[in-house]
C-alpha positions in Angstrom: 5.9 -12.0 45.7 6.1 -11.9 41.8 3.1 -10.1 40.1 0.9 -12.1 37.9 1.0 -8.8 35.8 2.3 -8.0 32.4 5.5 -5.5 33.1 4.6 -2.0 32.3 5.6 -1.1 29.1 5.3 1.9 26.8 3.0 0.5 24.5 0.3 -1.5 26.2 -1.7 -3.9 24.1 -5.0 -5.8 24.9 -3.4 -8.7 26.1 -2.2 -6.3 29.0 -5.0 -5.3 29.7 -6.9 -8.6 29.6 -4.3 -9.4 32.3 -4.5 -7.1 34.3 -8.2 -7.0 34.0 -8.8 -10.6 34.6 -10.6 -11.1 31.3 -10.1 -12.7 28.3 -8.6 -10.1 25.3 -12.2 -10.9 24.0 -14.3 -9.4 26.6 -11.7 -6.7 27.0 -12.3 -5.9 22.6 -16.2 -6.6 23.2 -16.3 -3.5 25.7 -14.2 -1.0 23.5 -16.8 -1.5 20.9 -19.5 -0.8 23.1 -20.7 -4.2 23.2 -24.1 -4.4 25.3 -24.0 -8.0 26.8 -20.9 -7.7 28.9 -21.0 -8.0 32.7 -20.9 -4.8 34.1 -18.2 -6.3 36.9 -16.0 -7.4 33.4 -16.9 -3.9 31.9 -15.8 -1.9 35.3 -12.6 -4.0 35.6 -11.3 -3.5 31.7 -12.1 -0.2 31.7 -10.2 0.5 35.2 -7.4 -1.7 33.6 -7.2 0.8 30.5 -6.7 3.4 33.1 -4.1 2.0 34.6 -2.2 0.8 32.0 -2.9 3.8 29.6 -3.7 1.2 27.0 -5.0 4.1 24.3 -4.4 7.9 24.7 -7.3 9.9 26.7 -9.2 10.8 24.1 -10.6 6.8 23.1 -10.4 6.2 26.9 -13.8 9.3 26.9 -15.2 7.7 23.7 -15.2 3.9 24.7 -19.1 4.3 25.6 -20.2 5.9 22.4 -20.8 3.8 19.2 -18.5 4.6 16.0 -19.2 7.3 13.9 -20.6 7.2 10.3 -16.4 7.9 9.2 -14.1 5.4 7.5 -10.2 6.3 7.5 -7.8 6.2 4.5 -4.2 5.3 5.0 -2.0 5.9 1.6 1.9 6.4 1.4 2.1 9.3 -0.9 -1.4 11.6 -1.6 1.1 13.1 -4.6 1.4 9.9 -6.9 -1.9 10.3 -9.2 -2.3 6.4 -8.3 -3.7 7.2 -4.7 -5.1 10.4 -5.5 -7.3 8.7 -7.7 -8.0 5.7 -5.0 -9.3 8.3 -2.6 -11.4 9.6 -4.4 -13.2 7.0 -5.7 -13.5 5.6 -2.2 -14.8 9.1 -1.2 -17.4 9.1 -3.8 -18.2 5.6 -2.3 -18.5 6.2 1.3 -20.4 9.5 0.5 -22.9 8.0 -0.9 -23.4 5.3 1.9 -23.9 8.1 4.4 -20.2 8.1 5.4 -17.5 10.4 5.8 -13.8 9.8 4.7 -10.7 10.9 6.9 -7.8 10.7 4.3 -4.5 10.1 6.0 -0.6 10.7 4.4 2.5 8.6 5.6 4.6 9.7 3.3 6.2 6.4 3.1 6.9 6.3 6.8 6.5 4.1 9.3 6.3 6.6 12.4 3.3 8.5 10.5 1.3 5.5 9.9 1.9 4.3 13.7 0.1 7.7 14.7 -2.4 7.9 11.8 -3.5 4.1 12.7 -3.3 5.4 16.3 -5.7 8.5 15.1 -8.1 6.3 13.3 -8.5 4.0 16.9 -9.6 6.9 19.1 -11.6 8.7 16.3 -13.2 4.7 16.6 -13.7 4.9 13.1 -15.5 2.1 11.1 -13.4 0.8 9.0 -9.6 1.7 7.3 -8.2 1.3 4.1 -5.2 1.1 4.3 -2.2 1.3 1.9 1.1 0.4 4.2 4.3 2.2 4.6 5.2 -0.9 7.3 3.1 -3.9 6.4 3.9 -5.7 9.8 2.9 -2.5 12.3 2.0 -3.9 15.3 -1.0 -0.9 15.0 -2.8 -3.1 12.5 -3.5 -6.1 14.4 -4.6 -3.7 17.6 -7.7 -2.3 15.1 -8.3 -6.1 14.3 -8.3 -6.4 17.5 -10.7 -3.6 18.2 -13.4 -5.4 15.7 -12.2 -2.7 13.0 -12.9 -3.8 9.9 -8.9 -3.4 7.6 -8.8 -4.0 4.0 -5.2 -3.7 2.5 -5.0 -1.5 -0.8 -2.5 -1.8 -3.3 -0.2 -3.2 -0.9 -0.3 -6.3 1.3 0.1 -6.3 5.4 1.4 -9.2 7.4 -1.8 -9.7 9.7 -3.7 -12.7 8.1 -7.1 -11.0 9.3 -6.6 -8.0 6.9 -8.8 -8.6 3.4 -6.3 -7.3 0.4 -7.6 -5.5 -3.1 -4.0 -5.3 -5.4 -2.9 -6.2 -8.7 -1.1 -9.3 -10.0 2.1 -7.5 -10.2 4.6 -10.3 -10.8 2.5 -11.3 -13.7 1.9 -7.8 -15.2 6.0 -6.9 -15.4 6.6 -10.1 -16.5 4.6 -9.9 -19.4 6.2 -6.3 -20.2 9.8 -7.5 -20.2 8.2 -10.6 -22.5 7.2 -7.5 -25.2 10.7 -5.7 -25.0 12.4 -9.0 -25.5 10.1 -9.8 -28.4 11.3 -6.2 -29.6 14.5 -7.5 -29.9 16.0 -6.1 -26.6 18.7 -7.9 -24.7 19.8 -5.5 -22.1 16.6 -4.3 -20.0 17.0 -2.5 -16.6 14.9 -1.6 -14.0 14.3 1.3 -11.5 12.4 -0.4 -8.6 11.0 0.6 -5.6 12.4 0.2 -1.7 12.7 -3.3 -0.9 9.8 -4.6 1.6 6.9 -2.8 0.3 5.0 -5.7 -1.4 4.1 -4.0 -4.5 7.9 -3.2 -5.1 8.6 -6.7 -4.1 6.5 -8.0 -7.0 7.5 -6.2 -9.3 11.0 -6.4 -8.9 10.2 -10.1 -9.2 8.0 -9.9 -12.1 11.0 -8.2 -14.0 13.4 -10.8 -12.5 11.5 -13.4 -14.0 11.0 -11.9 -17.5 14.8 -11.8 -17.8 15.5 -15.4 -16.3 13.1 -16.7 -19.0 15.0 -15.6 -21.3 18.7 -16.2 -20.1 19.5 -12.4 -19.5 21.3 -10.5 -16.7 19.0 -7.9 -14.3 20.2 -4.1 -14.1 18.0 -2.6 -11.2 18.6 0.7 -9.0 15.8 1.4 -6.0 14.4 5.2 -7.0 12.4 4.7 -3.8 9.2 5.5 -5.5 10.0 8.8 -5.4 10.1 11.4 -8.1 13.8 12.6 -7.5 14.7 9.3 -6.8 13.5 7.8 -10.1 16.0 10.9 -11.9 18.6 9.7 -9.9 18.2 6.4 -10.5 18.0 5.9 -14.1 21.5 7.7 -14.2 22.7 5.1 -11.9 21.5 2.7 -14.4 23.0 4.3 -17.1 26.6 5.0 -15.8 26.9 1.4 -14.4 25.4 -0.4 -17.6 25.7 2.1 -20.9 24.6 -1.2 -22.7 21.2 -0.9 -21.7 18.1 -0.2 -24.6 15.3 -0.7 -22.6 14.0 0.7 -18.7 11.0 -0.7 -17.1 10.2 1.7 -13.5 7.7 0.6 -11.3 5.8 3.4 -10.4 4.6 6.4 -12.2 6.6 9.3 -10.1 9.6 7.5 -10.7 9.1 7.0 -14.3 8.5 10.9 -14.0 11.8 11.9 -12.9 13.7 9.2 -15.2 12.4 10.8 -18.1 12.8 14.0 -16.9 17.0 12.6 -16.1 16.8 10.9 -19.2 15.8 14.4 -21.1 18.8 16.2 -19.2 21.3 13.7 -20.4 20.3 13.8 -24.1 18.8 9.9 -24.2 15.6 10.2 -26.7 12.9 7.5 -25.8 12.6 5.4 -27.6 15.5 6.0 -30.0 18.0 5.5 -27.4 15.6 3.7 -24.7 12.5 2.4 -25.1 10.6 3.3 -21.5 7.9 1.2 -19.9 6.2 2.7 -16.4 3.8 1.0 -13.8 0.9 2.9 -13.6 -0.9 5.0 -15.8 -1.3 8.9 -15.2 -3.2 11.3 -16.9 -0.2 12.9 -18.4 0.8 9.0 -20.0 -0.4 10.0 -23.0 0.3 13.4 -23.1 3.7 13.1 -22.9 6.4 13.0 -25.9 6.5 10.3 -27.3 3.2 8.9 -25.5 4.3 6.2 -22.5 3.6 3.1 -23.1 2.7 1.6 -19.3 1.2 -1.2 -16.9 -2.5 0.3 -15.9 -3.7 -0.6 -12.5 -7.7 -0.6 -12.7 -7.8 2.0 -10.0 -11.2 2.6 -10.0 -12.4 -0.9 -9.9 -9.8 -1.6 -6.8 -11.2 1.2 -5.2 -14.5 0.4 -5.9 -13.8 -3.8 -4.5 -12.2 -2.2 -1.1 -14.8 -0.2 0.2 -17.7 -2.6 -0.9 -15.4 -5.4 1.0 -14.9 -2.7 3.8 -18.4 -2.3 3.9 -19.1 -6.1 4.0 -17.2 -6.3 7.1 -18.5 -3.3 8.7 -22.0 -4.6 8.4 -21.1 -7.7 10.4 -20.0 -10.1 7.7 -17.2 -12.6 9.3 -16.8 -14.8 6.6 -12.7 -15.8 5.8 -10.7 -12.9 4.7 -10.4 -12.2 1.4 -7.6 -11.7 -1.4 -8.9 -9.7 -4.5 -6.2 -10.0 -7.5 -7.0 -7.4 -10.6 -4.9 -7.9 -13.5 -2.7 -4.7 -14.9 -3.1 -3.9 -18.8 -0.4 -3.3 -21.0 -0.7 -0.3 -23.2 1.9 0.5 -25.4 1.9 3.7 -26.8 5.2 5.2 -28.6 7.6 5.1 -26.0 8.7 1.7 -26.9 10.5 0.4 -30.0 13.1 -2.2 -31.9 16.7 -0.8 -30.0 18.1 0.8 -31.8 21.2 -0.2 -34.6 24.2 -1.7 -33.4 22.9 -1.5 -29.8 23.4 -4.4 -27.0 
């Protein structure tokens, strides 16, 4: 006789356990969040079905009768870049003056880390997670949606339409800083981007594609993998492959860190040589020589818009999910200029 089970498979999900439970995947969500008007019956059978299927490690399994603590989780892709650093804080300063506690999580840019961290956060039944993806379509996601965990989606978007987003109009924002290099008189504008399928990368890549096509002129772009190394690397990728170039936009702070520190080692003044624009805008922008002209995300205010939406949700509101859009500013500082005589 063929079972009217789900196959047993590493990874169960609620649907499994709705199955096996004989419950819909609501009832089965209603009692992991401690829900008080379930039928016991429905209650005994999905948490026996859990059991059996292993659906969550042992540790939620003993929680699933207490209520969530007064603890929000952060997800972020690199604690190092000043960009998040200053994102958890604010949202620390936030939380801690609702009454909640922060657990602040690292993927480093990977997608195993944030499947555990997001795995973490469920047993720990947290209230809520902001969350700045490594892998925006991680099946983890959608199982704390599914848990009635509140998600908001920082800097970077995730594929699951039930996630609210706070970001910045990136396409818009490098468009409008290849528009000022052009209007500098530059013709040969490259690009260090980030790793393709990380939304903020995405955008910007886009943004810069755009600015070029408006005005009829060929891209130069190498991935420095938002990394600091990879940003030095990079820009001498760029270099060697186009020596025509006068201009280099990067797209995030740490990698316009390491191009100016390759830039430096291979005798290239900025702007003399190249004029340099970076997403984002560190502390250390303006400190450098010659000051960095850059692309500021509000980070403050973003931070400030998640964890007000987070706590929206966590209260109980169920309105439509929501898509906040800040706007980046342009500051140019010194490290932009005319190119230089006789140059492409």
């Amino acid at each position: 006789m063929k079972s009217i089970y789900p196959a047993r498979r590493e990874r169960a999900t609620i649907g499994d356990v709705a199955a096996r439970a004989d419950v819909s995947p609501a009832t089965v969500s209603r009692v992991l969040n401690g829900v008080e008007n379930v039928q016991e019956d429905y209650r005994r059978r999905v948490l026996a079905a859990i059991e059996e299927l292993g659906y969550e490690p042992n540790r939620l399994a003993s929680n699933l009768r207490r209520r969530r603590v007064a603890m929000l989780g952060v997800v972020v892709s690199d604690i190092e870049n000043p960009h998040f650093t200053e994102a958890v804080r604010a949202v620390e300063d936030a939380a801690f003056a609702r009454g909640y506690r922060v657990l602040v999580c690292n993927t480093d840019e990977s997608a195993d880390k944030q499947r555990e961290y997001l795995k973490l956060l469920a047993a720990e039944r947290v209230a809520g997670v902001i969350l700045s993806p490594s892998q925006a379509d991680a099946p983890e996601i959608g199982e704390l949606l599914d848990l009635g965990m509140a998600v908001v989606a920082f800097d970077r978007a995730v594929t699951d339409p039930r996630a609210d987003l706070v970001a910045v109009n990136n396409v818009e924002g490098v468009e409008a800083a290849v528009t000022q290099l052009v209007g500098l008189g530059h013709r040969s504008i490259g690009m260090v981007a980030g790793p393709p399928g990380i939304t903020s990368g995405d955008e910007r890549r886009e943004g810069y594609l755009r600015g070029l096509a408006a005005h009829g002129l060929e891209p130069a772009v190498a991935d420095g993998g938002f990394r600091i190394d990879g940003g030095r690397q990079a820009v001498g990728e760029l270099l060697d492959s186009h020596p025509e170039l006068t201009a280099v936009v990067f797209a995030n702070n740490l990698m316009t860190l390491g191009g100016l520190h390759g830039l430096s080692a291979r005798g290239v003044r900025v702007p003399d040589d190249l004029s340099v624009i970076g997403v984002d805008d560190p502390f250390w922008g303006a400190l450098v020589s010659p000051p960095l002209t850059t692309l500021a995300q509000p980070v403050r205010e973003m931070a400030t818009c998640a964890v007000e939406l987070l706590f929206r949700r966590v209260d109980g509101d169920r309105s439509e999910p929501e898509r906040i859009m800040l706007d980046l500013e342009l500051r140019s500082r010194s490290s932009c200029g005319p190119p230089r005589a006789g140059a492409a």
